[in-house]
PyMOL commands that place a pseudoatom at each C-alpha (Angstrom):
pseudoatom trace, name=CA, resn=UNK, resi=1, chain=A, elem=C, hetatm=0, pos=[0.000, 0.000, 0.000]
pseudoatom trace, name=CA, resn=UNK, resi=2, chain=A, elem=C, hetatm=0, pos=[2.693, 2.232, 0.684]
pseudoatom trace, name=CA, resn=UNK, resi=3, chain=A, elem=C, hetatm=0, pos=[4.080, 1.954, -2.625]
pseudoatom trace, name=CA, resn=UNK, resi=4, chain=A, elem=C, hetatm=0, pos=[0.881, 2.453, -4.380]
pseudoatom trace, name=CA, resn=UNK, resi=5, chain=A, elem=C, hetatm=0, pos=[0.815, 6.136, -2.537]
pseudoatom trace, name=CA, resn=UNK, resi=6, chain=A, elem=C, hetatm=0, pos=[3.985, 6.981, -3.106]
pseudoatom trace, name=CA, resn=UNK, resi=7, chain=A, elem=C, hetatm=0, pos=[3.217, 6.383, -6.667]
pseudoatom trace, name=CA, resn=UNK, resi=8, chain=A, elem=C, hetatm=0, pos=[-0.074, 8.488, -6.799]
pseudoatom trace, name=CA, resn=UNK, resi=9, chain=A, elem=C, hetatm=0, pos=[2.391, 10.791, -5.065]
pseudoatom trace, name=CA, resn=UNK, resi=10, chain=A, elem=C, hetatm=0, pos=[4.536, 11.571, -7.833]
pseudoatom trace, name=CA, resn=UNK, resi=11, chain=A, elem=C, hetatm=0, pos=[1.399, 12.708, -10.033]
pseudoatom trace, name=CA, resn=UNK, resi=12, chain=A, elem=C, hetatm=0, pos=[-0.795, 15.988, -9.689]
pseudoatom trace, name=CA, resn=UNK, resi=13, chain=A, elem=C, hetatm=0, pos=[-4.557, 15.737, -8.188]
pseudoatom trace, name=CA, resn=UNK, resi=14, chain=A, elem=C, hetatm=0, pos=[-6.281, 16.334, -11.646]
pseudoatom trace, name=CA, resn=UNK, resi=15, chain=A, elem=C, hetatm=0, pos=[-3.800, 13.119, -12.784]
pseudoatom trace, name=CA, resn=UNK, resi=16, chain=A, elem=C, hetatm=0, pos=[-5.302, 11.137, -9.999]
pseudoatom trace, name=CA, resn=UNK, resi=17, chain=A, elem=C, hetatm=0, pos=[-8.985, 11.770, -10.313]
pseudoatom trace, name=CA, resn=UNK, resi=18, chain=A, elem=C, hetatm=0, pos=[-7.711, 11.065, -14.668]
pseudoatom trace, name=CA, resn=UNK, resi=19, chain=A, elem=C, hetatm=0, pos=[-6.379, 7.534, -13.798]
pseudoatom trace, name=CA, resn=UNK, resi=20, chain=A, elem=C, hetatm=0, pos=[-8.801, 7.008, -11.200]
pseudoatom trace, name=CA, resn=UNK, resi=21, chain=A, elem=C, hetatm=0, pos=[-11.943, 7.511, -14.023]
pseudoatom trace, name=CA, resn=UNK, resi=22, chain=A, elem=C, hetatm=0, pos=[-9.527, 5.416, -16.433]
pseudoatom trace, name=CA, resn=UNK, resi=23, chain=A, elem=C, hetatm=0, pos=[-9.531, 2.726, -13.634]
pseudoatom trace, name=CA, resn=UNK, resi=24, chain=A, elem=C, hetatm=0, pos=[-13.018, 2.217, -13.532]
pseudoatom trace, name=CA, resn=UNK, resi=25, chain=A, elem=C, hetatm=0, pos=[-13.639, 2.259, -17.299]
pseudoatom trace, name=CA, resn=UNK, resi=26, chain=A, elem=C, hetatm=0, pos=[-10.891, -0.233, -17.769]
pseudoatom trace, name=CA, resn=UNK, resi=27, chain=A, elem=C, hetatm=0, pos=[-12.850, -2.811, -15.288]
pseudoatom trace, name=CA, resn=UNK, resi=28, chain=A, elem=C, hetatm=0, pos=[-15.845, -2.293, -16.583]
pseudoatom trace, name=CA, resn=UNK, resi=29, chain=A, elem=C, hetatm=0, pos=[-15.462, -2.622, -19.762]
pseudoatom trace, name=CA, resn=UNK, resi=30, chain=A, elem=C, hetatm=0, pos=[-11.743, -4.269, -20.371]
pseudoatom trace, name=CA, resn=UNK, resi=31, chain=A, elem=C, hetatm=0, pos=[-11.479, -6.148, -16.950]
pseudoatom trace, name=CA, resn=UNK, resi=32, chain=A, elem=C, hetatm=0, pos=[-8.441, -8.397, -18.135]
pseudoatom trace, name=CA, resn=UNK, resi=33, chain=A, elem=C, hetatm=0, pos=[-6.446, -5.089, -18.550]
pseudoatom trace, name=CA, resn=UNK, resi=34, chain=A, elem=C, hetatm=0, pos=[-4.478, -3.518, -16.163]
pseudoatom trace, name=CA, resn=UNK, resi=35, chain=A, elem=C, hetatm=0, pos=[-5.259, -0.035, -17.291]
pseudoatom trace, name=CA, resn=UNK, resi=36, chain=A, elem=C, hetatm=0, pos=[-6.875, 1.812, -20.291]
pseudoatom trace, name=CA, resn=UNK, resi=37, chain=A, elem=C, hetatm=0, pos=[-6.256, 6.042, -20.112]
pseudoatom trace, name=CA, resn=UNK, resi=38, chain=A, elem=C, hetatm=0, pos=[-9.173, 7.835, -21.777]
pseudoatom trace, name=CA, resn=UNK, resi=39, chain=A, elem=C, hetatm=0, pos=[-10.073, 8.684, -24.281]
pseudoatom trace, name=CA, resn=UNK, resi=40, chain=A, elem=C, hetatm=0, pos=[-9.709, 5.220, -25.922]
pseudoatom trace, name=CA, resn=UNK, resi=41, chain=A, elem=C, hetatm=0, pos=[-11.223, 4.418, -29.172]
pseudoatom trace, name=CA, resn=UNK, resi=42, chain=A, elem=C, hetatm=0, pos=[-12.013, 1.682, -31.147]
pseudoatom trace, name=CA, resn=UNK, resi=43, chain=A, elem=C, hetatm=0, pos=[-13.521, 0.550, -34.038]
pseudoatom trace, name=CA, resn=UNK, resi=44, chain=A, elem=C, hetatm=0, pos=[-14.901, -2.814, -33.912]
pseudoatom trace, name=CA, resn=UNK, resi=45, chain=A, elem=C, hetatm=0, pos=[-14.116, -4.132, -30.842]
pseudoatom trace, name=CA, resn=UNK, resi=46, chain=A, elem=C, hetatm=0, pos=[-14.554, -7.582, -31.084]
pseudoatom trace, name=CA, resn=UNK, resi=47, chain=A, elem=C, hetatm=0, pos=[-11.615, -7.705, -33.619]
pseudoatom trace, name=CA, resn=UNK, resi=48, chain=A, elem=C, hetatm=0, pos=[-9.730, -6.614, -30.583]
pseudoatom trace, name=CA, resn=UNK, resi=49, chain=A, elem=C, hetatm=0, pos=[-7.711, -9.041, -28.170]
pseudoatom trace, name=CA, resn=UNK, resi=50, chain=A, elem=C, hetatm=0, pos=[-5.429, -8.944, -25.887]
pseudoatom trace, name=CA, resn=UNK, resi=51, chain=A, elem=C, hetatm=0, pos=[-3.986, -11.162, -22.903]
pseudoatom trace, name=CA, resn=UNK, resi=52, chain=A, elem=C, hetatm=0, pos=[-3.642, -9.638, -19.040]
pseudoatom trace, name=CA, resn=UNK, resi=53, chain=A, elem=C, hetatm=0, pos=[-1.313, -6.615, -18.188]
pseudoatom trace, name=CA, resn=UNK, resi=54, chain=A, elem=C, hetatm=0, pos=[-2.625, -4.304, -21.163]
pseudoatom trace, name=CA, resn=UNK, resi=55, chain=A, elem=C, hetatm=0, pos=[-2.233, -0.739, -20.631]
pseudoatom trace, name=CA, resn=UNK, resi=56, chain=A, elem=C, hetatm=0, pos=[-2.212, 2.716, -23.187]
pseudoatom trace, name=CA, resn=UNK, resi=57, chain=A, elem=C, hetatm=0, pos=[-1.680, 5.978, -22.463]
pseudoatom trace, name=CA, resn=UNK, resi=58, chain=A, elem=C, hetatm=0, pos=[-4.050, 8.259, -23.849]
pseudoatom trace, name=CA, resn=UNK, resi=59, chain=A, elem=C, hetatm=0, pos=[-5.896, 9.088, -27.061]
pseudoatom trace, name=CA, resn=UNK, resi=60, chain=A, elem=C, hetatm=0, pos=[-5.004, 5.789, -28.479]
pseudoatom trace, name=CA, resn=UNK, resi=61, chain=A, elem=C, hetatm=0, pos=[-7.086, 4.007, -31.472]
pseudoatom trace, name=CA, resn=UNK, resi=62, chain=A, elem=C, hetatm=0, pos=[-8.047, 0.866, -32.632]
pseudoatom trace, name=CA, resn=UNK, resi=63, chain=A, elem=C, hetatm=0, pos=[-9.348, 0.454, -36.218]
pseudoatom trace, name=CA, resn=UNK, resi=64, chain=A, elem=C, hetatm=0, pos=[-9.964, -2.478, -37.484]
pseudoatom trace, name=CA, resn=UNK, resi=65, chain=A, elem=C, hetatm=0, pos=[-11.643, -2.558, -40.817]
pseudoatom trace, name=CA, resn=UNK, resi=66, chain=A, elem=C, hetatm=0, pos=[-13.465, -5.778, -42.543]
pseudoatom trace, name=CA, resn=UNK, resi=67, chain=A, elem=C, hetatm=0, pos=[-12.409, -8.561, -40.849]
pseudoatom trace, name=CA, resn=UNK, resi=68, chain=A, elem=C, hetatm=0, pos=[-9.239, -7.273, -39.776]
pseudoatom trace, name=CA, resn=UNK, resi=69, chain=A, elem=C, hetatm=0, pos=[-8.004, -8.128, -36.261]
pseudoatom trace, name=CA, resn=UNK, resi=70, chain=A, elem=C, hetatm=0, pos=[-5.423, -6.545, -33.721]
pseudoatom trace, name=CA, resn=UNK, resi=71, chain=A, elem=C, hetatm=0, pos=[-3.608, -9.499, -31.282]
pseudoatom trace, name=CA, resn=UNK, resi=72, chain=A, elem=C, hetatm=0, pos=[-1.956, -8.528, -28.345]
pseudoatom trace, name=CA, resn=UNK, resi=73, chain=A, elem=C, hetatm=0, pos=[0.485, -10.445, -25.868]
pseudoatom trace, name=CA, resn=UNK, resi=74, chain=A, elem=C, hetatm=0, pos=[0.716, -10.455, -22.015]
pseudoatom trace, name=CA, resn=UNK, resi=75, chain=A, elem=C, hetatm=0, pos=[2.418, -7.348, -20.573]
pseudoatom trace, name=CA, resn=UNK, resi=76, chain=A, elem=C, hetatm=0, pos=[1.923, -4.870, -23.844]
pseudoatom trace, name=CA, resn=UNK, resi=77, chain=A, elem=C, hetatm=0, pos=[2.428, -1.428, -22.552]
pseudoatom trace, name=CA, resn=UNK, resi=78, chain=A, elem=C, hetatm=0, pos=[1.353, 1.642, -24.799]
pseudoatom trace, name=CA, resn=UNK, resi=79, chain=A, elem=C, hetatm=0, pos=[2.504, 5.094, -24.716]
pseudoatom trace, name=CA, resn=UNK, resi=80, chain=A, elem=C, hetatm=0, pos=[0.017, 8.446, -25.831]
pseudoatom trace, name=CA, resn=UNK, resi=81, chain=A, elem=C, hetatm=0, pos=[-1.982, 8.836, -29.117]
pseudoatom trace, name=CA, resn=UNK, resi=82, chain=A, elem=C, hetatm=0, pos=[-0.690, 5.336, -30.422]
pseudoatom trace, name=CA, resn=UNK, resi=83, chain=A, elem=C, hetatm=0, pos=[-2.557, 4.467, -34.054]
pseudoatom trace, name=CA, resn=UNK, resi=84, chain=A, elem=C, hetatm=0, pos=[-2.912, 0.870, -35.285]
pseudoatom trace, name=CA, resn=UNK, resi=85, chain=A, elem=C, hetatm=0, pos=[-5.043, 0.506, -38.258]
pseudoatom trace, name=CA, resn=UNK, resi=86, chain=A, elem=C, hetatm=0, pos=[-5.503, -3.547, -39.439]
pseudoatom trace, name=CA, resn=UNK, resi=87, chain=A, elem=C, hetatm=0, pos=[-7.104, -4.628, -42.685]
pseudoatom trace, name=CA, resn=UNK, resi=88, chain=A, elem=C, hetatm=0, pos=[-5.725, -8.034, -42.108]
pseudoatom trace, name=CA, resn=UNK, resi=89, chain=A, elem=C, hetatm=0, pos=[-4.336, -9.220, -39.089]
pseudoatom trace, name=CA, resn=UNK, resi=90, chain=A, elem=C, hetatm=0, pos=[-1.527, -6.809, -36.373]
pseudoatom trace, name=CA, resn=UNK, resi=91, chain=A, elem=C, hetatm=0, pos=[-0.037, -8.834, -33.918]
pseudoatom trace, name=CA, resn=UNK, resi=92, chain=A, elem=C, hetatm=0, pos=[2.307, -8.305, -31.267]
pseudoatom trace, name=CA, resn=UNK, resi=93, chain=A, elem=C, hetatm=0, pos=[3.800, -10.682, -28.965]
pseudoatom trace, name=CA, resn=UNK, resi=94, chain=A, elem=C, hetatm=0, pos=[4.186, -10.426, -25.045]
pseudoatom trace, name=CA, resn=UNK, resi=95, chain=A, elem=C, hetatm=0, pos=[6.079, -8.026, -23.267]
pseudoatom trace, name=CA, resn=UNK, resi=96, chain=A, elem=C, hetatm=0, pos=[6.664, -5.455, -25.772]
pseudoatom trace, name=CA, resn=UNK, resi=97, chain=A, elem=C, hetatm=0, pos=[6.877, -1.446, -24.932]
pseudoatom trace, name=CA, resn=UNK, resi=98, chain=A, elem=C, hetatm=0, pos=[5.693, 1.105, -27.259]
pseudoatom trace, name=CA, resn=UNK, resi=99, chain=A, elem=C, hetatm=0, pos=[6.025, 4.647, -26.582]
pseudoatom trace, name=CA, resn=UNK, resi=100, chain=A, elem=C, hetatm=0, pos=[3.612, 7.668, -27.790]
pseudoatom trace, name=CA, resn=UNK, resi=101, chain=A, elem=C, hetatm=0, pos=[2.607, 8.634, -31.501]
pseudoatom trace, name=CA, resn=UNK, resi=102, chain=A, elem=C, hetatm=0, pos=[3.658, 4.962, -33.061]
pseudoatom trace, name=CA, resn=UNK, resi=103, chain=A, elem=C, hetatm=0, pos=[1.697, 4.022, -36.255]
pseudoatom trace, name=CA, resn=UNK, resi=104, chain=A, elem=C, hetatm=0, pos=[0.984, 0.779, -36.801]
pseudoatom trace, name=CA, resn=UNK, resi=105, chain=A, elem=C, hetatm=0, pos=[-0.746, -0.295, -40.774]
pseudoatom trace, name=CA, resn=UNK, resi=106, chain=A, elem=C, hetatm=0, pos=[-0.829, -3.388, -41.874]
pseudoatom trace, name=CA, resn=UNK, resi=107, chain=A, elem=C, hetatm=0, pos=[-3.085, -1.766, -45.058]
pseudoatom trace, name=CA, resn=UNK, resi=108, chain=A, elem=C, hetatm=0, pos=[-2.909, 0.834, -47.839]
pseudoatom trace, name=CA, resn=UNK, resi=109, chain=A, elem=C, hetatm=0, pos=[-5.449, 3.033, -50.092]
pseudoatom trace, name=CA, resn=UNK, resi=110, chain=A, elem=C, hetatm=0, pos=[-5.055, 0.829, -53.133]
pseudoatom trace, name=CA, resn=UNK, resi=111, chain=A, elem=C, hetatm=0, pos=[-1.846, -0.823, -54.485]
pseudoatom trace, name=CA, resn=UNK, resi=112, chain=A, elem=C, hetatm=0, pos=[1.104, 1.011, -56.337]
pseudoatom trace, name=CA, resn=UNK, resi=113, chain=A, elem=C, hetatm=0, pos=[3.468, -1.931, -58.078]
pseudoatom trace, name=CA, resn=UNK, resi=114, chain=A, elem=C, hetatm=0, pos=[2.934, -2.472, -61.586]
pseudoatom trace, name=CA, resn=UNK, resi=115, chain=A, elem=C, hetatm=0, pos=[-0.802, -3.099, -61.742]
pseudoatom trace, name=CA, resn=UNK, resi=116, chain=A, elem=C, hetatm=0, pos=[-1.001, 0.136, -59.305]
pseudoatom trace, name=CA, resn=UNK, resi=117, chain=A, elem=C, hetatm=0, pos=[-4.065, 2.059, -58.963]
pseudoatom trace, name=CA, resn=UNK, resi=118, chain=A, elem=C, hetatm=0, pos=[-4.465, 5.263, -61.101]
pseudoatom trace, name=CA, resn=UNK, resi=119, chain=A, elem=C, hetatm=0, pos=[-3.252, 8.102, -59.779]
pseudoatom trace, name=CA, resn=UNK, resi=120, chain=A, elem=C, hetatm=0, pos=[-5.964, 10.135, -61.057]
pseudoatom trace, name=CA, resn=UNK, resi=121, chain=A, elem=C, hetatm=0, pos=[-8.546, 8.269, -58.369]
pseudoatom trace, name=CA, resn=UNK, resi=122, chain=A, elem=C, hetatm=0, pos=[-9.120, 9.877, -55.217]
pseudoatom trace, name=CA, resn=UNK, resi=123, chain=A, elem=C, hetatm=0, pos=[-7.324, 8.328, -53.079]
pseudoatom trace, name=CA, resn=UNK, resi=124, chain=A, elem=C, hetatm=0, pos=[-10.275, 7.789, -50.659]
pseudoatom trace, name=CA, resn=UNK, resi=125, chain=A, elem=C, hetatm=0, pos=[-12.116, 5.690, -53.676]
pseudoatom trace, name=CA, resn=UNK, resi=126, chain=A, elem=C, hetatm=0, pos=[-8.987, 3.245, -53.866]
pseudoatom trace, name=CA, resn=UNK, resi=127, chain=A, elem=C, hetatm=0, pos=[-9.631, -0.377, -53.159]
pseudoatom trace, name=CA, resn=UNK, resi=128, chain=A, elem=C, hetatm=0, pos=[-7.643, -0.869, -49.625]
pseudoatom trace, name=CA, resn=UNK, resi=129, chain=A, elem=C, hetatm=0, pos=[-5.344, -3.742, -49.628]
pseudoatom trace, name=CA, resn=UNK, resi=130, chain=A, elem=C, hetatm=0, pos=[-3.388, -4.881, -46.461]
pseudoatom trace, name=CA, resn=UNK, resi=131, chain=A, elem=C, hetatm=0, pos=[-0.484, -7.609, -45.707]
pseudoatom trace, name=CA, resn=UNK, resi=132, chain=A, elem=C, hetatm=0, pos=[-0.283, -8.563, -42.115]
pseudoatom trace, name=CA, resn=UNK, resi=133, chain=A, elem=C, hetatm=0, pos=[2.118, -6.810, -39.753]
pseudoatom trace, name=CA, resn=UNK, resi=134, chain=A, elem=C, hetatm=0, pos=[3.789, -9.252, -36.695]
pseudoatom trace, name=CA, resn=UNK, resi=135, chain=A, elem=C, hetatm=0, pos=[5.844, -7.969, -33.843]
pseudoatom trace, name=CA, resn=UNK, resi=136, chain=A, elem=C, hetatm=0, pos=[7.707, -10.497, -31.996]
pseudoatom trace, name=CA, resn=UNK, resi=137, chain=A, elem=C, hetatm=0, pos=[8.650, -10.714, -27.787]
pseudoatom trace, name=CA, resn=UNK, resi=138, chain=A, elem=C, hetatm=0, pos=[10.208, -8.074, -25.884]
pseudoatom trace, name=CA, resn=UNK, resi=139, chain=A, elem=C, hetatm=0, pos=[10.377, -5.195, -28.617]
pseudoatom trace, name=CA, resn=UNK, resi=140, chain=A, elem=C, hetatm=0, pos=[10.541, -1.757, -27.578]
pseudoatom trace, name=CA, resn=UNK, resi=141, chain=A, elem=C, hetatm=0, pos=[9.541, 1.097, -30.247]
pseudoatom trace, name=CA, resn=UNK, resi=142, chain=A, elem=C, hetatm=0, pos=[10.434, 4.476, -29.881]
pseudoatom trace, name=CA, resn=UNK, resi=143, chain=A, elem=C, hetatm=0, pos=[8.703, 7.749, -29.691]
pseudoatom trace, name=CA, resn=UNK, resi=144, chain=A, elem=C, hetatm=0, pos=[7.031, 8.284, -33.542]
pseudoatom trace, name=CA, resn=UNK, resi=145, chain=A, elem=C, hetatm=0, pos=[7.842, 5.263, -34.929]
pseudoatom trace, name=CA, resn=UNK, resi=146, chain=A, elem=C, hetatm=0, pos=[5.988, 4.257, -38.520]
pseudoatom trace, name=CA, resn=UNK, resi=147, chain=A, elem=C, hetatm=0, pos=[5.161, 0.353, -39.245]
pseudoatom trace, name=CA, resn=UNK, resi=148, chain=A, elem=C, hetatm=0, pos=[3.981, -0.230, -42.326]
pseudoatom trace, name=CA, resn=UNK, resi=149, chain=A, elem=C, hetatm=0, pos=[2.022, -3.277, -44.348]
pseudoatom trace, name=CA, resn=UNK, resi=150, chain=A, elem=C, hetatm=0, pos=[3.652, -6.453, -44.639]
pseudoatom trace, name=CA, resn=UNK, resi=151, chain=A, elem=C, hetatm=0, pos=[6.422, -6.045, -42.372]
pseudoatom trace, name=CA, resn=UNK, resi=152, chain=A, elem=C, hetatm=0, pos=[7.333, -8.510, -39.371]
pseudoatom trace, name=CA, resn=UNK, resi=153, chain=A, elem=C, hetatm=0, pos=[10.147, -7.549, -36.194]
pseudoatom trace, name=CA, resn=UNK, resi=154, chain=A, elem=C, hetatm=0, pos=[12.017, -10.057, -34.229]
pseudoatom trace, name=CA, resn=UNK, resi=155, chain=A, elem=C, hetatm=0, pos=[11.505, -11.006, -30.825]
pseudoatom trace, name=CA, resn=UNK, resi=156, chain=A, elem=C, hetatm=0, pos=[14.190, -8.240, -29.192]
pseudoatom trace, name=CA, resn=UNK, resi=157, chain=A, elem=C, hetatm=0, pos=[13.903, -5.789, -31.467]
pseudoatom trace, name=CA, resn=UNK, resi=158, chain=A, elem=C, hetatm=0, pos=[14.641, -1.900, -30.364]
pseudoatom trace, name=CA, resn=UNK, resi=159, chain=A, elem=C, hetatm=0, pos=[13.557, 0.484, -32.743]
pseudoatom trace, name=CA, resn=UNK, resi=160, chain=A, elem=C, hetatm=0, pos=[14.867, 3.806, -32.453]
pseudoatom trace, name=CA, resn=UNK, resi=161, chain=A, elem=C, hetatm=0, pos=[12.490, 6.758, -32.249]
pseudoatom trace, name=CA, resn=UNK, resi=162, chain=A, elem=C, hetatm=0, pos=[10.732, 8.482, -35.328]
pseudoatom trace, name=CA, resn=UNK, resi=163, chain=A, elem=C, hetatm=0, pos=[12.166, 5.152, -37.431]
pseudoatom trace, name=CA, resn=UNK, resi=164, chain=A, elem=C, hetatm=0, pos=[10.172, 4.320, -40.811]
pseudoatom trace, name=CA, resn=UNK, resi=165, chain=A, elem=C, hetatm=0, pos=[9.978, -0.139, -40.488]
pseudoatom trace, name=CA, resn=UNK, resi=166, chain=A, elem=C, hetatm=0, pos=[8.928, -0.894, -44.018]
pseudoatom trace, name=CA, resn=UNK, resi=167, chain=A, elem=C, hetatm=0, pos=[10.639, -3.770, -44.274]
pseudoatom trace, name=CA, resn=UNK, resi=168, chain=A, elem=C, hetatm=0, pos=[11.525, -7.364, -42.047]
pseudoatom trace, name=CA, resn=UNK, resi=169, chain=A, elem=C, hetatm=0, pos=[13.965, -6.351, -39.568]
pseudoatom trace, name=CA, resn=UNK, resi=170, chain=A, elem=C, hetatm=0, pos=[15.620, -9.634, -37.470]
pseudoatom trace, name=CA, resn=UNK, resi=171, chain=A, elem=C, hetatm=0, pos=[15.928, -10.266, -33.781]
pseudoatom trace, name=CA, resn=UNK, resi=172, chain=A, elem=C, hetatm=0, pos=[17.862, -9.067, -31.470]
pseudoatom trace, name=CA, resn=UNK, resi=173, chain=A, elem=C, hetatm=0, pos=[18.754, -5.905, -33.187]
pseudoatom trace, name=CA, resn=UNK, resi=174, chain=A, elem=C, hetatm=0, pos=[18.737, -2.065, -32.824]
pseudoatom trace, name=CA, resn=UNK, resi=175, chain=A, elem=C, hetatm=0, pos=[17.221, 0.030, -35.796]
pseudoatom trace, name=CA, resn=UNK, resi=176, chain=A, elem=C, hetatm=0, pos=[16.851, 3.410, -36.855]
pseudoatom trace, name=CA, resn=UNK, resi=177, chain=A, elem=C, hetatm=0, pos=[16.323, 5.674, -39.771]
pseudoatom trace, name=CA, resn=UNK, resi=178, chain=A, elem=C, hetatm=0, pos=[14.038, 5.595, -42.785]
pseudoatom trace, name=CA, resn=UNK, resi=179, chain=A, elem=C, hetatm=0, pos=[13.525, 3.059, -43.874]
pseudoatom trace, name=CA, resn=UNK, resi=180, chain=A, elem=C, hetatm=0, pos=[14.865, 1.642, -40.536]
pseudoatom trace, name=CA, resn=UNK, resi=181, chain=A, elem=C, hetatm=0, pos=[17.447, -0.343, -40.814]
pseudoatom trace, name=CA, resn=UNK, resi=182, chain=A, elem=C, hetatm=0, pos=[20.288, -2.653, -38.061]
pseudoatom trace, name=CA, resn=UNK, resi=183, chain=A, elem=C, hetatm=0, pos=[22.816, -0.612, -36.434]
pseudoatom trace, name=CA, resn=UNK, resi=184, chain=A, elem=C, hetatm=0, pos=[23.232, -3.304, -33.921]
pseudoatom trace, name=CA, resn=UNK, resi=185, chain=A, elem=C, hetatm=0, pos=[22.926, -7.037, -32.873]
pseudoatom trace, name=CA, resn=UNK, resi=186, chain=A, elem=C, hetatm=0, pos=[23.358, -8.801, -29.768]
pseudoatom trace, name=CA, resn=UNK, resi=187, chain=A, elem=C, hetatm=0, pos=[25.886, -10.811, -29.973]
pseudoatom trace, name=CA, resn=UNK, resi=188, chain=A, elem=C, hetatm=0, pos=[25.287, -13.724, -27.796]
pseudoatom trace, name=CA, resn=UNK, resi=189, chain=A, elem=C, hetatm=0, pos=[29.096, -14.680, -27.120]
pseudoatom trace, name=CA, resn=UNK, resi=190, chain=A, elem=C, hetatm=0, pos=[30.141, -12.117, -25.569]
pseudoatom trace, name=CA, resn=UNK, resi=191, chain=A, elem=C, hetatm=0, pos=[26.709, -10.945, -24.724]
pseudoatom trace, name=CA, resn=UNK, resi=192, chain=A, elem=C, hetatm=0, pos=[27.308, -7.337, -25.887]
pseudoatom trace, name=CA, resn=UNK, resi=193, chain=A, elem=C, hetatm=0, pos=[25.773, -5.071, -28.221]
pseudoatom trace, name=CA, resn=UNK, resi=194, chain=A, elem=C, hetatm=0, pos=[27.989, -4.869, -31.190]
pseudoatom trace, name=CA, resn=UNK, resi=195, chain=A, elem=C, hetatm=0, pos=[27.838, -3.065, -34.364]
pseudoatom trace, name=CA, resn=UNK, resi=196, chain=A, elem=C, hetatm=0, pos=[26.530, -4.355, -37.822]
pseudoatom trace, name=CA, resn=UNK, resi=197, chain=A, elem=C, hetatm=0, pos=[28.579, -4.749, -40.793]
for i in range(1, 197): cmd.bond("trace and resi %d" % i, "trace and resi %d" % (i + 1))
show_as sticks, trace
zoom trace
């Protein structure tokens, strides 16, 4: 108990009576969460799952559209305004850390490879097309990170904040840049971080 006030300590009243609100709506509604900030919004919500220790900062959403679905693992924490849209299937694995303003897409308005949509469509009126997106174990993704369609990250991943991941990046590695790529791998030898290439 003591820790528990010393932790509402550290925050200011209006913070309290915030989490307090959040508290309630999260058993209510999401009682296998640990805790959902408001506002929290979703779109189709029983594409939605997720195992116990859930929590998101707030102004996060949840769109799934058609029968797209969003899977998440045990222990997923989620930082402010975090965005996943799925037109197919987002799923990320247990214990993974994702601070505010990621983007998470496993779709697209229309397709853009040889047979690519016209450009003179709006694109509102394109046909959306999606490729799944999977995040493995124990990934942690920076502040403003973009994940894009198709693209799958390794159990131990790090991304590096306001990192583009448009393509398959392997375990145990530290990316950055756009389009993110590995900087670094742990090496499990010597159990160090060392640097690719």
């Amino acid at each position: 108990m003591t820790s528990v006030l010393g932790e509402l300590g550290k925050h200011a009243f209006s913070d309290i009576i915030s989490m307090g609100v959040s508290f309630v709506f999260t058993k209510l509604f999401y009682p296998r969460a640990t805790l959902i900030r408001r506002p929290f919004h979703i779109r189709q919500k029983g594409n939605l799952s997720f195992a116990s220790g859930f929590t998101t900062g707030r102004g996060c959403r949840f769109e799934m559209f058609e029968d797209g679905a969003i899977k998440l693992g045990r222990n997923c924490h989620i930082g402010d305004n975090v965005h996943f849209a799925a037109l197919r299937l987002i799923e990320v694995g247990d214990d993974c850390l994702m601070a505010s303003k990621v983007f998470i897409s496993d779709l697209s308005h229309g397709s853009y490879g040889v047979d690519g949509c016209n450009p003179d469509l709006p694109p509102n009126d394109r046909p959306l097309v999606g490729s799944p997106v999977i995040i493995g174990n124990n990934v942690w993704i920076g502040e403003n990170v973009c994940i894009l369609q198709g693209v799958t990250i390794g159990s131990g991943t790090v991304v590096g904040a306001n990192a583009t991941v448009s393509r398959d990046l392997p375990e145990r590695c530290i990316a950055v840049g756009s389009p993110a790529r590995p900087i670094k791998r742990f090496d499990d030898v010597s159990e160090t971080w060392v640097r690719c290439g």
